[in-house]
C-alpha positions as CSV (number, residue, x, y, z in Angstrom):
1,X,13.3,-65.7,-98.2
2,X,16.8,-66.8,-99.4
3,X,15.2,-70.5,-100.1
4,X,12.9,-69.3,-102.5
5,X,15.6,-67.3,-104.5
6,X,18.0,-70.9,-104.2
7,X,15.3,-72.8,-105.4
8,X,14.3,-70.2,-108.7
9,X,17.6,-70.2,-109.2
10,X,18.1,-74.2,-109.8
11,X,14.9,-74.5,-111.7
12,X,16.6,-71.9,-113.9
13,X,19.3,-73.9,-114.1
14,X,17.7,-77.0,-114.4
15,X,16.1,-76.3,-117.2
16,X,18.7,-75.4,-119.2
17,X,20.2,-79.2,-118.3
18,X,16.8,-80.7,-119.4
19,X,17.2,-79.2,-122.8
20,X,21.3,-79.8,-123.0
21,X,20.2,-83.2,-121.9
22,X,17.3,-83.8,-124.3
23,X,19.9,-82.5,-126.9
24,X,22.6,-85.0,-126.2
25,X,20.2,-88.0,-126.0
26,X,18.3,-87.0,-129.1
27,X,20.6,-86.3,-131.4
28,X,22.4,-89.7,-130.5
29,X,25.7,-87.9,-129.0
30,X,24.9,-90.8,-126.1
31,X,23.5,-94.4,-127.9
32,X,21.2,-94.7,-125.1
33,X,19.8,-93.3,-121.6
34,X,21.5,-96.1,-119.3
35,X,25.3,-94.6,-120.8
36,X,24.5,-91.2,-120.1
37,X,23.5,-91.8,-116.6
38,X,26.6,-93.7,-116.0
39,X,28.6,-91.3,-117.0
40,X,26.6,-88.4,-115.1
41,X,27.0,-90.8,-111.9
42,X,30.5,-90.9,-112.4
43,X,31.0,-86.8,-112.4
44,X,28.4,-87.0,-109.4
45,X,32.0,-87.4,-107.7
46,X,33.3,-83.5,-108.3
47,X,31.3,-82.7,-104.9
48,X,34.3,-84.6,-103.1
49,X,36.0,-81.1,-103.8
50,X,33.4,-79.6,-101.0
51,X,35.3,-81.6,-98.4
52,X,37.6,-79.4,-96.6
53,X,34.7,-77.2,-96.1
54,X,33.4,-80.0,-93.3
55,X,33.1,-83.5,-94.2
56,X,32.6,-85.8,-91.6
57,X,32.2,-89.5,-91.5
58,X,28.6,-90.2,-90.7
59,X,27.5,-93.1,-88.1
60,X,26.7,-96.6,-90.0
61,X,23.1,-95.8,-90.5
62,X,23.7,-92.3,-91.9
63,X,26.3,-93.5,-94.4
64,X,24.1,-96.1,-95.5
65,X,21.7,-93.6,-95.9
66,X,23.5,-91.6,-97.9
67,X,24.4,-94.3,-100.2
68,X,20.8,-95.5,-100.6
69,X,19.9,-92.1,-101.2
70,X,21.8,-91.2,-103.7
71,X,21.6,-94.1,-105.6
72,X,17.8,-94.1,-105.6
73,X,18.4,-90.3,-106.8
74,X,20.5,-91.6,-109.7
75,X,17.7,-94.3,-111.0
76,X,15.6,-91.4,-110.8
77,X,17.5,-89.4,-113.3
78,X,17.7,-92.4,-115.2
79,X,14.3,-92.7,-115.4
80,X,13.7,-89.1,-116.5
81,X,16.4,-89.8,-119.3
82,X,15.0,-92.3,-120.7
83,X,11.6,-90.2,-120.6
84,X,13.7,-87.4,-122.3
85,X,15.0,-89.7,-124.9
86,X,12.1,-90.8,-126.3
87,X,9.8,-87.2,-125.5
88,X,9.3,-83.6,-125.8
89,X,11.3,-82.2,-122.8
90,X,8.4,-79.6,-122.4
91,X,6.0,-82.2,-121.6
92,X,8.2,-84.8,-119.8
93,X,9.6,-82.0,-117.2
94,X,5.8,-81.1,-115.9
95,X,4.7,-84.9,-115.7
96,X,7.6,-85.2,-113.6
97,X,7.0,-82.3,-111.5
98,X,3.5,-83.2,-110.9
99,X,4.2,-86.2,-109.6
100,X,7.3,-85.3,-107.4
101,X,5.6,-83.0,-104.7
102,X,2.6,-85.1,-104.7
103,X,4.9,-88.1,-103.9
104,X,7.1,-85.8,-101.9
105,X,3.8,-84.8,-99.4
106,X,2.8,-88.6,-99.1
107,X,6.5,-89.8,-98.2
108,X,6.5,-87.1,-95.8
109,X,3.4,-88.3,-94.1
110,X,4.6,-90.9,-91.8
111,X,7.7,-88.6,-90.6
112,X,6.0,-85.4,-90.1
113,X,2.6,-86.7,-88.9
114,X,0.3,-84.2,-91.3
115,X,-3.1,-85.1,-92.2
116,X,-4.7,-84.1,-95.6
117,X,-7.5,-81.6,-95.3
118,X,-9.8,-80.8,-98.4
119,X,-7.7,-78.5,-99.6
120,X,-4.6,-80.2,-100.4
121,X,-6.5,-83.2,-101.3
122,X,-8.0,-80.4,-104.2
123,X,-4.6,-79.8,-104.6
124,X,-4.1,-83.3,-105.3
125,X,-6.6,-83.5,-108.5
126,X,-5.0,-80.1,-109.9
127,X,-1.8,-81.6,-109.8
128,X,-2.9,-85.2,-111.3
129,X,-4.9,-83.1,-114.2
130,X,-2.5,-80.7,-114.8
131,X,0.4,-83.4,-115.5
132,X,-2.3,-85.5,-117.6
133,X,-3.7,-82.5,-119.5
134,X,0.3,-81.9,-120.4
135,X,0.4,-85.2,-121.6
136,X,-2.5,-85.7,-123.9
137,X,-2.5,-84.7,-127.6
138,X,-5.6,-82.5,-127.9
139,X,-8.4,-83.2,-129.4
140,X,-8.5,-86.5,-128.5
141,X,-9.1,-89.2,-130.6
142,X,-10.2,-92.9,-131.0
143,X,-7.6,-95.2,-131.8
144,X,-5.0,-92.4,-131.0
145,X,-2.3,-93.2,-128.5
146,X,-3.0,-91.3,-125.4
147,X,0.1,-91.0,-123.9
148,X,3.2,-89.3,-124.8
149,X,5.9,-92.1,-125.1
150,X,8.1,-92.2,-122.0
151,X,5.0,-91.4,-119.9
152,X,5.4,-94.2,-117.7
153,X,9.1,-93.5,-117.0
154,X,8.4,-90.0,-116.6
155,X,5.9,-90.9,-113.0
156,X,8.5,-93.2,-112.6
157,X,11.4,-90.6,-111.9
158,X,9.1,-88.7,-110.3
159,X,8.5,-91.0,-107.5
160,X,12.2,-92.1,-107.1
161,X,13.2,-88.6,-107.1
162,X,10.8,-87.8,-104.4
163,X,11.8,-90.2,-102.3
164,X,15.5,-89.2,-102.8
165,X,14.4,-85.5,-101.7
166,X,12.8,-86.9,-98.8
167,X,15.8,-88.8,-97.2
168,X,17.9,-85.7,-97.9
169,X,15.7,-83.5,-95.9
170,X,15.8,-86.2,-93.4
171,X,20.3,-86.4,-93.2
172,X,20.0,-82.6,-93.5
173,X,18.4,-82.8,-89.8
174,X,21.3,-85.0,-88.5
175,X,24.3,-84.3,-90.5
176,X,25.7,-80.7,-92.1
177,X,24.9,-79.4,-95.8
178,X,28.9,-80.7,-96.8
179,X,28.4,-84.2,-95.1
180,X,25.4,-85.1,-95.9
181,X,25.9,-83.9,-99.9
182,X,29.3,-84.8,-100.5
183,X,28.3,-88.4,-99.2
184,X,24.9,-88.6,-101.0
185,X,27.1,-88.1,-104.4
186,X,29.3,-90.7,-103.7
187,X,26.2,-92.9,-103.3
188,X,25.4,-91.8,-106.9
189,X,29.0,-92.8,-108.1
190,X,28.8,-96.5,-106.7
191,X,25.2,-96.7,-108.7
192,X,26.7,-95.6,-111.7
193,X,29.0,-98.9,-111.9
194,X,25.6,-100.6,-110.3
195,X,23.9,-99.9,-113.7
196,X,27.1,-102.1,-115.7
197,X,24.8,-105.3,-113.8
198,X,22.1,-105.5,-116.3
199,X,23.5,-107.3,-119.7
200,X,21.9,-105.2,-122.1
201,X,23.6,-101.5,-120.3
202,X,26.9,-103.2,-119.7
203,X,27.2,-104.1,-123.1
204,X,26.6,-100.3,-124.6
205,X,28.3,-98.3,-121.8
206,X,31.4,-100.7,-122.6
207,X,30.8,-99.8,-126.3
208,X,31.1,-96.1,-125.9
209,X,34.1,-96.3,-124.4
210,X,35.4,-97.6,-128.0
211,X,32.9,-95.0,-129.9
212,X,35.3,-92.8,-128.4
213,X,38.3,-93.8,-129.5
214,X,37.2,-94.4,-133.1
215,X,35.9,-90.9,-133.4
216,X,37.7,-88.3,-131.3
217,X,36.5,-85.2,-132.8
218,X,33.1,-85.8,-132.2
219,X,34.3,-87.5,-128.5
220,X,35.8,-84.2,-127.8
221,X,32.8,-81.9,-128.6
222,X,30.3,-84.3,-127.0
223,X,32.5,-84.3,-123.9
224,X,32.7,-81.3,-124.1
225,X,28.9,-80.0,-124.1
226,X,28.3,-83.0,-122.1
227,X,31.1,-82.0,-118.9
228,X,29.3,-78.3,-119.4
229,X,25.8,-79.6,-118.6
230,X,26.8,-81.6,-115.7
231,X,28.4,-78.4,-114.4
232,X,25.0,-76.4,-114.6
233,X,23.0,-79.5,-113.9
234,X,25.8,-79.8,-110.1
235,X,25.3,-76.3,-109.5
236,X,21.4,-76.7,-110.0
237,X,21.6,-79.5,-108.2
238,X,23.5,-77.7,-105.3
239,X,21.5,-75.2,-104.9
240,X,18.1,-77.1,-104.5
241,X,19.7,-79.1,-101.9
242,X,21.2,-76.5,-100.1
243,X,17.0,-74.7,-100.4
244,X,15.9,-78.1,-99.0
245,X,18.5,-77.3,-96.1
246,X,16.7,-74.3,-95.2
247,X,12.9,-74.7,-96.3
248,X,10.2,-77.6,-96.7
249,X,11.2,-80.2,-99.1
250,X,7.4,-80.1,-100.7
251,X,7.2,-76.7,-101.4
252,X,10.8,-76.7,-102.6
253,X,9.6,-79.5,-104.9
254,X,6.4,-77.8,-105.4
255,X,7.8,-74.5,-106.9
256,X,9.1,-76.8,-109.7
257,X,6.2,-75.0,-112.1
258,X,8.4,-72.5,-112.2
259,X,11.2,-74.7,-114.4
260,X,8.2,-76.0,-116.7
261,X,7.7,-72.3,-117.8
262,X,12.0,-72.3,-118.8
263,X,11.8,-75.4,-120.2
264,X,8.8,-74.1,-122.6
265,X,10.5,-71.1,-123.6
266,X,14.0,-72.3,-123.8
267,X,12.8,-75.5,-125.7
268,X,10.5,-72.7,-128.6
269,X,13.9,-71.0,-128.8
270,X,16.6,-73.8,-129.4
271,X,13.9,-76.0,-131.7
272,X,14.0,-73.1,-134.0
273,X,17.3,-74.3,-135.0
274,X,17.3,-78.2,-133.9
275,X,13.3,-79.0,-134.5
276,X,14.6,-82.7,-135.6
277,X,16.0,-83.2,-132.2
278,X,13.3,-81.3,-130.0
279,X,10.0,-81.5,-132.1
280,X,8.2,-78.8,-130.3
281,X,4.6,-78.1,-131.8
282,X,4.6,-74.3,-132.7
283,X,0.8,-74.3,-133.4
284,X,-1.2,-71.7,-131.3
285,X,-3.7,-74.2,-129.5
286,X,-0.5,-76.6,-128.8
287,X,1.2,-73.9,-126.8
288,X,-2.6,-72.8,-125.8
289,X,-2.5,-76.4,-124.0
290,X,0.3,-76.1,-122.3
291,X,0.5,-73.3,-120.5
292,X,-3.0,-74.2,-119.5
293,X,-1.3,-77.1,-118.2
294,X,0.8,-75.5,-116.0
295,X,-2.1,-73.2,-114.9
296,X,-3.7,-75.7,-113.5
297,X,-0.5,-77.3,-111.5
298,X,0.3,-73.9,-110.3
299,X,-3.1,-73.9,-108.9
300,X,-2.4,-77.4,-107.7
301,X,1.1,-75.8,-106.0
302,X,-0.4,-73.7,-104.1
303,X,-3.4,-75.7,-102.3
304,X,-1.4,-78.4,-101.1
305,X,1.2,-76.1,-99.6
């Protein structure tokens, strides 16, 4: 089904944004998470360039919609930077994708009238363990912090995501894929100035804008990677929204094991260079864990479909 091969497709490229992004945030090109999603809210706008292919002006409700919706999709992302900034991406990505078509199926509920029979509810515990088990540093031990830090954000994202996904599918049934996109973005551009409200964010997305000045060399090449990963993270983006256009939202979300396993590999690969910046274990039983990890979501995936 073309849905599936859309939604492979932006995992892929997802992916390759979670590690740009983790690169960006870790290595301090961007001072903190809050100044990177401003800026990726205020490149949300390219999709106004889909609009001669059949943007309309939805009623009241639907543009309000929109705008909710797409600002609730940029605190997600937020969220998951800030998880990024201060974790492994291989183990932030999975938390986040256990949680999102759990979340996803519950938001659902009251719209599509479904019920939870034993299986998905079995589903349910795979999914919970899975994302745990991905979390914890094995063997466990007293006095040891449990949680990888970011953990919290990390469920965090996942939720707002999921209910982000949810009111998409929801304008996708009332307004076409241009429409309902192109309008959904500009919702993420008006939370991007929504984030200069809080003090503390004003103050450093205000201060980058002089960063930049003061060193344009470095402004130029962190543009430059950064404008690059907002171009595979649009097109990622795109193409997961165009799936959710055409298939069910939660097993759209639910196919997002499939990202964990590029994330794993592609975040081995580039911490083979950068290990300061990515810190991913390389031990046998660390890897051992994961993909165990993912097992068990995968497992998860599939009852609650």
């Amino acid at each position: 089904m073309l849905w599936i091969v859309l939604t492979i497709g932006a995992y892929l490229l997802g992916a390759v944004a979670n590690i740009l992004d983790k690169f960006l945030l870790g290595s301090k090109r961007f001072s903190s998470a809050p100044v990177y999603a401003f800026y990726a809210g205020i490149f949300s706008l390219w999709a106004i360039f889909f609009a001669p292919f059949g943007l309309k002006v939805p009623s009241l409700a639907g543009l309000a919609l929109c705008f909710g919706s797409g600002i609730v999709f940029l605190l997600g992302i937020l969220l998951l930077y800030f998880a990024i900034s201060k974790a492994q991406a291989s183990q932030v990505v999975p938390v986040v994708g256990a949680v999102l078509p759990l979340a996803t199926f519950l938001i659902s509920l009251p719209i599509q009238s479904e019920k939870l029979n034993w299986l998905q509810l079995l589903g349910i515990l795979f999914l919970i363990f899975g994302g745990l088990l991905i979390s914890f540093d094995l063997p466990l031990k007293l006095g040891k912090k449990k949680f990888f830090s970011g953990f919290v954000f990390a469920l965090g994202a996942g939720v707002l995501l999921a209910i982000s996904y949810v009111a998409f599918k929801t304008l996708s049934q009332s307004e076409n894929f241009v429409t309902w996109y192109v309008w959904t973005r500009v919702g993420g551009f008006l939370g991007a100035f929504g984030l200069l409200s809080v003090p503390v964010w004003r103050r450093d997305i205000l201060k980058s804008f002089h960063l930049h000045r003061k060193n344009k060399k470095q402004a130029f090449s962190t543009g430059g990677i950064f404008v690059g990963n907002k171009i595979i993270a649009g097109l990622s983006a795109l193409l997961l929204n165009y799936a959710i256009t055409l298939g069910s939202v939660t097993l759209i979300n639910a196919l997002v094991s499939i990202q964990y396993v590029f994330v794993l590999i592609l975040a081995w690969v580039v911490s083979q260079k950068y290990h300061q910046i990515f810190e991913e274990k390389l031990l046998f039983w660390d890897w051992l864990q994961k993909i165990m990890a993912v097992g068990i979501i995968a497992v998860g995936i599939f009852l609650i479909k």
